[in-house]
C-alpha positions as CSV (number, residue, x, y, z in Angstrom):
1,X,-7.9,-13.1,21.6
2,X,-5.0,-15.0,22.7
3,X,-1.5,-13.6,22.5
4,X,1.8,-15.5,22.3
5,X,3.8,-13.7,24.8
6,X,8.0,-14.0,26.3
7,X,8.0,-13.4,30.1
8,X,9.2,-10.4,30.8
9,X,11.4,-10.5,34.6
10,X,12.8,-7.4,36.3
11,X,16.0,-8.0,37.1
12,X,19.3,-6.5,38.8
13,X,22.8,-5.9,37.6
14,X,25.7,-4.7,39.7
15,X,26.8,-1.4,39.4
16,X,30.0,0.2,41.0
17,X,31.1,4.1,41.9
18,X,34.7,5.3,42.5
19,X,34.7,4.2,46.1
20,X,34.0,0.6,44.6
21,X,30.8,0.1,46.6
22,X,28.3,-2.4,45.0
23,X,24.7,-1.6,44.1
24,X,21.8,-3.2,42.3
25,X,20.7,-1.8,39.1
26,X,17.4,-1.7,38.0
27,X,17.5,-3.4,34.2
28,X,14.3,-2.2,31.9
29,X,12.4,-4.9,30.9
30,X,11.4,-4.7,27.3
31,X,7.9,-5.0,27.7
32,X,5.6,-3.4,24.9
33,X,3.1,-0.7,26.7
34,X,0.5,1.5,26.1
35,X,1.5,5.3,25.8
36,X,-1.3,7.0,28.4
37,X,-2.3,10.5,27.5
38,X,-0.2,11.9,30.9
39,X,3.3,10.7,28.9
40,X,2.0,12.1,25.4
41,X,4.5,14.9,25.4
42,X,7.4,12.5,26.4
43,X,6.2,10.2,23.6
44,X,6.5,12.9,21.0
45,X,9.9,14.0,22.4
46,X,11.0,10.5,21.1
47,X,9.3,10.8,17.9
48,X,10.4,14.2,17.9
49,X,14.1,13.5,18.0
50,X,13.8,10.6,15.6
51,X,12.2,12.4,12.4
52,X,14.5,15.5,13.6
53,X,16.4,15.5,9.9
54,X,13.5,13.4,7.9
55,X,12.1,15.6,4.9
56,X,8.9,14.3,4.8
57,X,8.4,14.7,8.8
58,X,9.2,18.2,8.2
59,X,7.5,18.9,4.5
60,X,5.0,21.5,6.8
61,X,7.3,23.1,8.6
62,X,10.5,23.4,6.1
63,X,8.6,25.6,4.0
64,X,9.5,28.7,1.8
65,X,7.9,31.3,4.2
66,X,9.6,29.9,7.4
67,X,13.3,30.6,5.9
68,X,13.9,33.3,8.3
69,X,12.7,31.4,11.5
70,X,15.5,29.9,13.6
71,X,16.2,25.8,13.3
72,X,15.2,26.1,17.6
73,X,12.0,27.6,16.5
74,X,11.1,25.1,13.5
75,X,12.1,22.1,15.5
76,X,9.8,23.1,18.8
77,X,7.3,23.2,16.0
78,X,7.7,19.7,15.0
79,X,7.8,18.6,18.5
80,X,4.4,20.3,18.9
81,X,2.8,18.6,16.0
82,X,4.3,15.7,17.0
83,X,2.2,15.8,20.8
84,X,-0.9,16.9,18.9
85,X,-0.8,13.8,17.1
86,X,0.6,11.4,19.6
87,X,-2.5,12.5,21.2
88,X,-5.0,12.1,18.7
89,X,-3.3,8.5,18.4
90,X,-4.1,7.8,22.4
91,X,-7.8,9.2,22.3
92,X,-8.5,7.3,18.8
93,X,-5.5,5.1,17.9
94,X,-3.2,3.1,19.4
95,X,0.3,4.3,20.7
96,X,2.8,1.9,22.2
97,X,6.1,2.3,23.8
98,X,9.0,-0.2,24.7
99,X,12.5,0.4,26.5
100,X,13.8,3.1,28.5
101,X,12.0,6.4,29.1
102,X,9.8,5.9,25.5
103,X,13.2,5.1,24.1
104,X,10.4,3.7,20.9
105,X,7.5,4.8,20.0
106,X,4.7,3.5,17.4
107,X,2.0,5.0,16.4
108,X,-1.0,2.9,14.7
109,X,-4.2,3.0,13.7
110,X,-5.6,-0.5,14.4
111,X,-8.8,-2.2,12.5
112,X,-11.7,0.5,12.5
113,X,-9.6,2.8,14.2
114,X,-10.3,6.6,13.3
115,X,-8.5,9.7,14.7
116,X,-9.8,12.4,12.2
117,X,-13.0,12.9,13.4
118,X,-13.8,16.3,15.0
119,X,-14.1,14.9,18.9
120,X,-10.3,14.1,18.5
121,X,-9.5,16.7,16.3
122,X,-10.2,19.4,18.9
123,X,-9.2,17.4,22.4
124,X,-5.8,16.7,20.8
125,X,-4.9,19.8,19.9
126,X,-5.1,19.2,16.0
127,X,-6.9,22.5,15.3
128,X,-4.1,24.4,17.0
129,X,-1.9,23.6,13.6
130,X,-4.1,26.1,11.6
131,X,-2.9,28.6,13.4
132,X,1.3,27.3,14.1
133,X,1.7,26.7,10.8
134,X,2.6,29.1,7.9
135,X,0.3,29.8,5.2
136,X,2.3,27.4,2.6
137,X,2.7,24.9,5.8
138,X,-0.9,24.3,6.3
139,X,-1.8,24.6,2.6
140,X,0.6,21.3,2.5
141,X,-0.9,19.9,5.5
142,X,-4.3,20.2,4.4
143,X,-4.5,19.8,0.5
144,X,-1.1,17.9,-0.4
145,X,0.2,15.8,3.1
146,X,-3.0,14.4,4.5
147,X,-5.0,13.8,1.4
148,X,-2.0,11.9,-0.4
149,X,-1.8,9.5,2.9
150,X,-5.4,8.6,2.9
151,X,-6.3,8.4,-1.0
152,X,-3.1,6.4,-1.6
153,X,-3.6,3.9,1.2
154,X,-7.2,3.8,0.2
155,X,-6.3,3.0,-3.6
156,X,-3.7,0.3,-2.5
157,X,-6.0,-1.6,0.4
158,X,-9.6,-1.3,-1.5
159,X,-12.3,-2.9,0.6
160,X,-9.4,-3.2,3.5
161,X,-8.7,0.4,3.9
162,X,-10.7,-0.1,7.0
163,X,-9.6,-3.4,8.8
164,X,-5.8,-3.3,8.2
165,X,-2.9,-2.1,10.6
166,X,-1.8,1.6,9.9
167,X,1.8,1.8,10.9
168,X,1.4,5.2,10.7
169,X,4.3,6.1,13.1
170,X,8.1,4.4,14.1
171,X,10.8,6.0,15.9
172,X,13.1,5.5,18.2
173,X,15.6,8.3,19.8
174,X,18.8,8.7,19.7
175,X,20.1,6.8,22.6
176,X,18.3,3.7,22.4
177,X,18.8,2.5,18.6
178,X,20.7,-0.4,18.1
179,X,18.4,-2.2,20.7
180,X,15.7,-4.0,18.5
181,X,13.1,-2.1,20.3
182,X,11.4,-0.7,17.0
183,X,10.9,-4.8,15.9
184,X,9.8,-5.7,18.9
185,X,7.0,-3.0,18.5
186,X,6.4,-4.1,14.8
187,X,6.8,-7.1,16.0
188,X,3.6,-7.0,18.8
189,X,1.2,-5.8,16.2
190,X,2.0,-8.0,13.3
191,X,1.6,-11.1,15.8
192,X,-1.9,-10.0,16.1
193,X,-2.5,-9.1,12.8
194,X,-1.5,-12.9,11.7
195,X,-3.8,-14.1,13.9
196,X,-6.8,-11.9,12.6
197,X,-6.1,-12.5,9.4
198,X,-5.1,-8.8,8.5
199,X,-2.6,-7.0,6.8
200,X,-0.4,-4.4,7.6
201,X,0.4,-1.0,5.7
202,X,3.1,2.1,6.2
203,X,5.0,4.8,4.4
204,X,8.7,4.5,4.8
205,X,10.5,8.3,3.9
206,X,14.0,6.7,3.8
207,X,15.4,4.3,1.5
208,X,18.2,2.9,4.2
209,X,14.9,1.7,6.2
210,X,13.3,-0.3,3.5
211,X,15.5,-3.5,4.4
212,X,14.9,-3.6,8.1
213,X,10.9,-3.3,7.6
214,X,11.0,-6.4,4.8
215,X,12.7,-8.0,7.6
216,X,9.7,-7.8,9.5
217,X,7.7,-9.0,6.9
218,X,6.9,-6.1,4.5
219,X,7.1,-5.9,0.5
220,X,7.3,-2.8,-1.3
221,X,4.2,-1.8,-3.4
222,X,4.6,1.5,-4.9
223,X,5.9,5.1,-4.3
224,X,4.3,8.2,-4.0
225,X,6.0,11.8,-3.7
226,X,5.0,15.1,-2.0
227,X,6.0,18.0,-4.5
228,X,5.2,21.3,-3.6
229,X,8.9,21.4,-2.5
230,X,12.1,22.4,-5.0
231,X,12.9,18.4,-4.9
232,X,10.4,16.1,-4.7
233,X,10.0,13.9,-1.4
234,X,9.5,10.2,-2.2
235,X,8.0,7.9,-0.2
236,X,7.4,4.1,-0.6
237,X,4.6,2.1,0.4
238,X,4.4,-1.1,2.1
239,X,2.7,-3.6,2.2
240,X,2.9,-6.9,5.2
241,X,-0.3,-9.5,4.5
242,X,-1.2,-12.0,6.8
243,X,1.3,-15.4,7.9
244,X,-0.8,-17.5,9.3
245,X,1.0,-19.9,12.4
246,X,3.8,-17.0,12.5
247,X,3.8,-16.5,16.4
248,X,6.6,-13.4,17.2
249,X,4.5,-11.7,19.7
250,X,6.7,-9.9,22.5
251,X,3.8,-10.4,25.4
252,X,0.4,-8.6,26.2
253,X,0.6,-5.2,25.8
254,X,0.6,-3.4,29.4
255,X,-0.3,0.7,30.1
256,X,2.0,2.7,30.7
257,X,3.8,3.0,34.0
């Protein structure tokens, strides 16, 4: 399968210290790669850092019997859930990166793609969450969480549930937003799902993020909400189908270096 791609050149830009000395600066070319399973705990720091405040992110770990842990204790548990799963997305999925050290991350699940199944479920970690989580944490993980996901998307896609993109995962930290980088990654995926012929599907948690993905080609479909909280958590679904002759791709994507 042929993939339209920009050519990405290293290049050099001065840099100068106190003394006024000259130097050459590496520049980071914004070239979409593959996360390898060595960087999975760098790739969840990012993802990490990006759902940090996002309620749905943190709808199994903000729960009523973990009031009296500390927010330094909740958050490493986030981060952990995070590297199970940015794991489970390497051995059985597709993670990419672009930009600075993993300065974006996506996480997808690609046509026919399947990371539930119990060979992944133990060598990423996933099992270890039985036994992080609190009682009401995996009870939403397990009953609520997880099965809303995957009846929903299988109600809205029908006989495609199993040859669309999943964008199950965007985020990029901190210190790198403002950049593009989370389009470009859209961006590399949706090229190929034009040419295939294939649609594109995601849950968005925050309003404020609904115009940037129709921007990249997405329509809203319907919302769902997780509600074993005190407030409801709404999400919306969305829904990208197929432009054929749309070419946006941002190259080949390359492991990991």
């Amino acid at each position: 399968m042929a993939n339209a791609s920009i050519a990405t050149v290293l290049k050099t830009e001065p840099t100068g210290d106190a003394a006024g000395t000259l130097s050459l600066k590496p520049v980071v070319p914004q070239t979409v790669r593959k996360v390898l399973m060595k960087d999975y705990k760098a790739a969840a720091a990012t993802l990490a850092d990006a759902f940090r405040n996002d309620k749905a992110t943190r709808y199994v770990v903000d729960t009523p019997d973990m009031e009296d842990y500390s927010e330094e204790y909740k958050f490493q548990l986030h981060t952990e859930i995070f590297e199970h799963l940015v794991a489970s997305f390497i051995l059985a999925g597709l993670a990419t990166t672009i930009g600075e050290n993993f300065g974006s991350v996506a996480l997808w699940l690609p046509p026919g793609a399947d990371n539930s199944g119990w060979c992944t479920f133990f060598r990423s970690g996933l099992w270890r969450l039985k036994y992080k989580l609190s009682a009401e944490g995996s009870l939403r993980w397990d009953k609520e969480f997880n099965p809303l996901l995957l009846s929903t998307k299988k109600e809205v896609l029908g006989e495609r549930d199993e040859d669309s993109y999943y964008l199950v995962y965007l985020g990029t930290k901190s210190g790198a937003q403002g950049q593009g980088l989370g389009r470009k990654l859209i961006e590399d995926i949706t090229t190929l799902a034009d040419e295939d012929g294939r649609c594109c599907y995601l849950e968005s948690s925050h309003d404020e993020n609904l115009p940037f993905y129709k921007r990249c080609g997405f329509e809203t479909f319907k919302s769902i909400s997780l509600v074993r909280d005190a407030k409801p958590i709404n999400l919306t679904v969305m829904l990208r189908e197929p432009k054929p002759g749309r070419v946006l791709g941002f190259g080949p994507i390359e492991d990991s270096k």
